[in-house]
C-alpha positions in Angstrom: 78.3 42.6 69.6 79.3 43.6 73.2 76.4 41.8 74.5 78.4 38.2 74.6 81.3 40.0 76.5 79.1 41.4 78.9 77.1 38.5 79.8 80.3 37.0 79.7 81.9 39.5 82.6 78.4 39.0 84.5 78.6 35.3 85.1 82.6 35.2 85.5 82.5 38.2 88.0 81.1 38.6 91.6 81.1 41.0 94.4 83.5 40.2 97.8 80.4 41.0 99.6 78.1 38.7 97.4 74.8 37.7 100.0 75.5 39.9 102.2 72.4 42.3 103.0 74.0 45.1 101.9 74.3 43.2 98.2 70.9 42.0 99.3 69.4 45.5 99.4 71.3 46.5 95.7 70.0 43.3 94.4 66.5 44.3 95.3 67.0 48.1 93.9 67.7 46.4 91.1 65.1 44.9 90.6 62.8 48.0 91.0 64.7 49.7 88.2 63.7 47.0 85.9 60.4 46.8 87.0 60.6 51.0 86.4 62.5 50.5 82.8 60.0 48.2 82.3 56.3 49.7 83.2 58.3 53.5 81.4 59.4 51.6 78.1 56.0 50.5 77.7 54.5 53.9 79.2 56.5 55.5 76.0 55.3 52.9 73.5 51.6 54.4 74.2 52.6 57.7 73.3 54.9 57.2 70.4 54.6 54.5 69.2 54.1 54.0 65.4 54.4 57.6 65.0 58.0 58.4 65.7 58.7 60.5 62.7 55.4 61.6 61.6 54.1 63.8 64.4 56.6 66.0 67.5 54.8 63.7 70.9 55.3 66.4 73.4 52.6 64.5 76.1 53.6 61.9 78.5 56.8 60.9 79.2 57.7 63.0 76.5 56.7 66.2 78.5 59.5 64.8 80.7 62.6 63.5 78.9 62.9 64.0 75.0 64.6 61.0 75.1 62.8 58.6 77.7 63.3 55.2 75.8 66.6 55.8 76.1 66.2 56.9 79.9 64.5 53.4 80.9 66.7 51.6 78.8 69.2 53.1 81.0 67.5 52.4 84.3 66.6 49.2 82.8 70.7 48.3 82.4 71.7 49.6 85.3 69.1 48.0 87.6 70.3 44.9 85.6 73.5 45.4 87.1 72.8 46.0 90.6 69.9 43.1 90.9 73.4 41.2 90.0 74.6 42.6 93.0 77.1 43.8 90.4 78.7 47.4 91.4 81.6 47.2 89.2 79.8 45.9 85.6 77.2 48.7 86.7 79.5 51.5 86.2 81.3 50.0 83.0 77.8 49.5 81.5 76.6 52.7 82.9 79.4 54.6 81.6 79.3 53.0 77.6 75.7 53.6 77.4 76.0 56.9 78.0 79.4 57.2 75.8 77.3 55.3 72.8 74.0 56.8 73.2 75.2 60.8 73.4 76.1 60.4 69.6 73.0 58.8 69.0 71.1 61.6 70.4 72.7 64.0 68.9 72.2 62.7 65.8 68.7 62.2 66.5 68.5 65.3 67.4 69.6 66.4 64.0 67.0 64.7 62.2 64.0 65.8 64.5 65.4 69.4 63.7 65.2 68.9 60.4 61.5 67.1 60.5 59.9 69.2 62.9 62.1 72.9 62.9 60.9 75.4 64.6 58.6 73.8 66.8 61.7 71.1 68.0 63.5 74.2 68.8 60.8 74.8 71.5 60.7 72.0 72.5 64.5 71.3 72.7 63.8 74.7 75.4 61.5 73.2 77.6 62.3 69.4 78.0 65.5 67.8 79.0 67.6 65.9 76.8 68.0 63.0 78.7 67.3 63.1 82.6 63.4 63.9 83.0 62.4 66.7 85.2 60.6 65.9 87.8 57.0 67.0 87.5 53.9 65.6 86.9 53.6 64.6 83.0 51.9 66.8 80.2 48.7 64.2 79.5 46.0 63.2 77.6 43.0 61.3 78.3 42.7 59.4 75.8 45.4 57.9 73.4 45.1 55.9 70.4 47.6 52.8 70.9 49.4 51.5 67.7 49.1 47.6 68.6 51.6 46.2 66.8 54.1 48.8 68.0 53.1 47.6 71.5 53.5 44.2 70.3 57.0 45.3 69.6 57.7 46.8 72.8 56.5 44.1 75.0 59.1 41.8 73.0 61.9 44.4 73.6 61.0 44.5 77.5 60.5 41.2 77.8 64.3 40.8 77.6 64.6 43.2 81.0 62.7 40.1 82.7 64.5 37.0 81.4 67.7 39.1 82.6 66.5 38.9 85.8 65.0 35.6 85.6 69.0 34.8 84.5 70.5 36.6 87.1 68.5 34.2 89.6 69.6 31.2 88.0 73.2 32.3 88.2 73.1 32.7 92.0 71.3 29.9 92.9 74.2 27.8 90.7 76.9 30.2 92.2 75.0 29.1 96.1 75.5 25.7 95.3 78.7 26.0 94.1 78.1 24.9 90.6 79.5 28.0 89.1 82.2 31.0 91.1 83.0 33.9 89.7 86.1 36.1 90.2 86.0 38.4 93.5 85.6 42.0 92.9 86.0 44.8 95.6 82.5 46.3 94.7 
Protein backbone atom coordinates (compact mmCIF):
# COMPACT_ATOMS: atom_id res chain seq x y z
CA UNK A 1 0.00 0.00 0.00
CA UNK A 2 2.88 2.49 0.79
CA UNK A 3 4.90 1.13 -1.98
CA UNK A 4 3.06 3.55 -4.77
CA UNK A 5 3.71 6.61 -2.40
CA UNK A 6 7.22 5.74 -2.11
CA UNK A 7 8.12 5.15 -5.57
CA UNK A 8 6.13 8.08 -6.04
CA UNK A 9 8.54 10.35 -3.53
CA UNK A 10 11.56 8.53 -5.37
CA UNK A 11 10.99 9.82 -8.87
CA UNK A 12 9.42 13.30 -7.74
CA UNK A 13 12.40 13.98 -5.36
CA UNK A 14 16.22 14.57 -5.80
CA UNK A 15 19.23 15.58 -3.94
CA UNK A 16 20.76 19.52 -4.43
CA UNK A 17 23.96 17.73 -4.80
CA UNK A 18 22.54 15.12 -7.41
CA UNK A 19 25.95 13.92 -9.64
CA UNK A 20 28.06 15.21 -7.68
CA UNK A 21 30.88 12.61 -6.45
CA UNK A 22 29.93 12.88 -3.18
CA UNK A 23 26.19 11.55 -4.38
CA UNK A 24 28.38 9.50 -6.68
CA UNK A 25 30.08 7.68 -3.84
CA UNK A 26 26.36 7.10 -1.82
CA UNK A 27 24.96 5.95 -5.08
CA UNK A 28 27.61 3.33 -5.35
CA UNK A 29 27.34 2.25 -1.39
CA UNK A 30 24.09 1.71 -2.39
CA UNK A 31 24.53 -0.43 -4.54
CA UNK A 32 26.76 -2.72 -2.41
CA UNK A 33 24.00 -2.93 0.14
CA UNK A 34 21.80 -4.43 -2.38
CA UNK A 35 24.23 -6.52 -3.72
CA UNK A 36 24.75 -7.57 0.36
CA UNK A 37 20.70 -7.78 0.98
CA UNK A 38 20.84 -9.66 -1.91
CA UNK A 39 23.72 -12.48 -1.68
CA UNK A 40 22.24 -12.56 2.68
CA UNK A 41 18.49 -12.99 1.65
CA UNK A 42 19.41 -15.82 -0.34
CA UNK A 43 22.26 -16.90 2.22
CA UNK A 44 19.11 -17.19 4.80
CA UNK A 45 16.83 -19.04 2.29
CA UNK A 46 19.59 -21.99 2.46
CA UNK A 47 19.20 -22.30 6.03
CA UNK A 48 15.61 -21.85 6.59
CA UNK A 49 13.99 -22.14 4.10
CA UNK A 50 10.90 -24.47 4.05
CA UNK A 51 11.39 -25.15 7.59
CA UNK A 52 10.43 -21.92 9.32
CA UNK A 53 8.18 -23.33 11.85
CA UNK A 54 9.13 -26.84 12.05
CA UNK A 55 12.63 -26.89 13.42
CA UNK A 56 14.69 -23.65 15.80
CA UNK A 57 17.79 -22.92 12.69
CA UNK A 58 20.39 -21.67 14.98
CA UNK A 59 23.37 -22.19 12.06
CA UNK A 60 24.27 -19.62 9.62
CA UNK A 61 23.03 -16.33 9.50
CA UNK A 62 20.89 -17.41 12.15
CA UNK A 63 23.96 -17.84 14.64
CA UNK A 64 24.15 -14.06 13.82
CA UNK A 65 20.76 -12.20 13.82
CA UNK A 66 17.55 -14.12 14.87
CA UNK A 67 15.95 -12.02 12.52
CA UNK A 68 18.41 -11.75 9.33
CA UNK A 69 15.64 -11.66 6.59
CA UNK A 70 14.52 -8.80 8.05
CA UNK A 71 18.22 -7.37 8.46
CA UNK A 72 18.89 -7.67 4.57
CA UNK A 73 15.68 -6.55 3.78
CA UNK A 74 16.71 -3.57 5.66
CA UNK A 75 20.14 -3.18 4.01
CA UNK A 76 18.44 -4.07 0.94
CA UNK A 77 15.88 -0.71 1.39
CA UNK A 78 18.27 1.38 2.56
CA UNK A 79 20.90 0.75 0.00
CA UNK A 80 17.89 1.22 -2.31
CA UNK A 81 17.80 4.64 -1.07
CA UNK A 82 21.19 5.78 -1.25
CA UNK A 83 22.10 4.08 -4.84
CA UNK A 84 19.15 6.87 -5.52
CA UNK A 85 21.44 9.15 -4.16
CA UNK A 86 18.48 9.66 -1.93
CA UNK A 87 19.49 10.75 1.75
CA UNK A 88 16.24 12.14 2.76
CA UNK A 89 13.70 8.98 1.45
CA UNK A 90 16.53 6.86 3.15
CA UNK A 91 15.86 7.95 6.59
CA UNK A 92 11.90 8.09 6.15
CA UNK A 93 12.19 4.50 4.81
CA UNK A 94 14.69 3.58 7.24
CA UNK A 95 12.81 4.90 10.06
CA UNK A 96 9.14 3.00 9.06
CA UNK A 97 10.79 -0.15 8.59
CA UNK A 98 12.01 -0.25 11.69
CA UNK A 99 8.68 1.39 13.31
CA UNK A 100 6.59 -1.57 11.31
CA UNK A 101 8.86 -4.41 11.65
CA UNK A 102 9.55 -4.06 15.72
CA UNK A 103 5.88 -5.26 16.16
CA UNK A 104 6.33 -7.88 13.75
CA UNK A 105 9.18 -9.25 15.62
CA UNK A 106 7.83 -9.13 18.62
CA UNK A 107 5.01 -10.93 17.60
CA UNK A 108 7.12 -13.33 15.98
CA UNK A 109 8.86 -13.63 18.75
CA UNK A 110 5.80 -14.77 20.60
CA UNK A 111 4.98 -17.48 18.39
CA UNK A 112 8.57 -18.99 18.27
CA UNK A 113 8.24 -18.95 22.18
CA UNK A 114 5.45 -20.74 22.07
CA UNK A 115 6.79 -23.36 19.23
CA UNK A 116 10.11 -23.85 20.40
CA UNK A 117 10.10 -22.78 24.61
CA UNK A 118 12.74 -23.38 26.34
CA UNK A 119 15.20 -23.79 23.89
CA UNK A 120 14.09 -20.09 22.09
CA UNK A 121 14.74 -18.78 25.44
CA UNK A 122 18.42 -19.70 24.91
CA UNK A 123 18.57 -18.77 22.05
CA UNK A 124 16.77 -15.42 22.57
CA UNK A 125 20.24 -15.21 25.14
CA UNK A 126 22.84 -15.68 22.80
CA UNK A 127 21.82 -14.08 19.38
CA UNK A 128 20.66 -10.62 18.72
CA UNK A 129 17.29 -9.61 17.81
CA UNK A 130 17.95 -7.70 14.93
CA UNK A 131 21.57 -6.27 14.33
CA UNK A 132 24.02 -9.45 13.85
CA UNK A 133 27.08 -9.72 15.89
CA UNK A 134 29.89 -9.65 14.22
CA UNK A 135 31.55 -13.02 14.27
CA UNK A 136 32.15 -15.64 12.11
CA UNK A 137 28.75 -17.80 11.57
CA UNK A 138 27.78 -21.03 13.46
CA UNK A 139 27.98 -23.53 10.14
CA UNK A 140 27.36 -26.63 8.67
CA UNK A 141 28.91 -28.41 5.85
CA UNK A 142 26.43 -29.56 4.27
CA UNK A 143 22.69 -28.27 4.00
CA UNK A 144 19.82 -29.68 2.41
CA UNK A 145 18.22 -26.83 0.24
CA UNK A 146 14.40 -26.71 -0.10
CA UNK A 147 14.23 -25.73 -3.99
CA UNK A 148 11.14 -24.33 -4.31
CA UNK A 149 11.70 -22.11 -1.23
CA UNK A 150 14.82 -20.89 -3.10
CA UNK A 151 12.67 -20.53 -6.05
CA UNK A 152 10.72 -18.25 -3.87
CA UNK A 153 13.49 -16.29 -2.63
CA UNK A 154 15.16 -15.57 -5.89
CA UNK A 155 11.64 -14.00 -6.95
CA UNK A 156 11.54 -11.87 -3.80
CA UNK A 157 15.26 -10.59 -4.41
CA UNK A 158 14.88 -10.19 -7.79
CA UNK A 159 12.88 -7.07 -6.98
CA UNK A 160 16.19 -5.55 -5.09
CA UNK A 161 17.71 -5.58 -8.81
CA UNK A 162 14.93 -4.24 -11.05
CA UNK A 163 15.02 -1.30 -8.17
CA UNK A 164 18.25 -0.65 -9.20
CA UNK A 165 17.86 -1.32 -12.77
CA UNK A 166 14.90 1.56 -12.13
CA UNK A 167 16.84 3.82 -10.29
CA UNK A 168 19.24 3.98 -13.47
CA UNK A 169 16.55 4.61 -15.83
CA UNK A 170 15.31 7.47 -13.69
CA UNK A 171 18.74 9.35 -13.85
CA UNK A 172 19.57 8.81 -17.16
CA UNK A 173 15.74 10.50 -17.96
CA UNK A 174 16.46 13.07 -15.11
CA UNK A 175 20.29 13.66 -17.27
CA UNK A 176 18.50 14.39 -20.23
CA UNK A 177 16.05 16.36 -18.77
CA UNK A 178 13.09 14.24 -19.49
CA UNK A 179 11.98 14.05 -16.00
CA UNK A 180 13.21 16.73 -12.61
CA UNK A 181 12.42 16.09 -9.42
CA UNK A 182 11.99 18.53 -6.48
CA UNK A 183 15.45 19.73 -4.74
CA UNK A 184 16.09 18.34 -1.39
CA UNK A 185 18.96 19.61 1.02
CA UNK A 186 20.17 15.90 1.51
Amino acid sequence: MLAPAWLALLVATQPEGFETLGYSLIEFLGFFLVFGAVLGRLWCTLYIGGRKDAELCQRGPYSLSRNPLYFFSFLGLVGVCLAAQNILLMIISASAFILYYRSVILNEERRLLSLFGADYVLYMARVPRFFPRLDYPDGEDTVIVNASAFIRSLRDVAWFLVAIVGIEVIEELRQAAVISGWQLPL
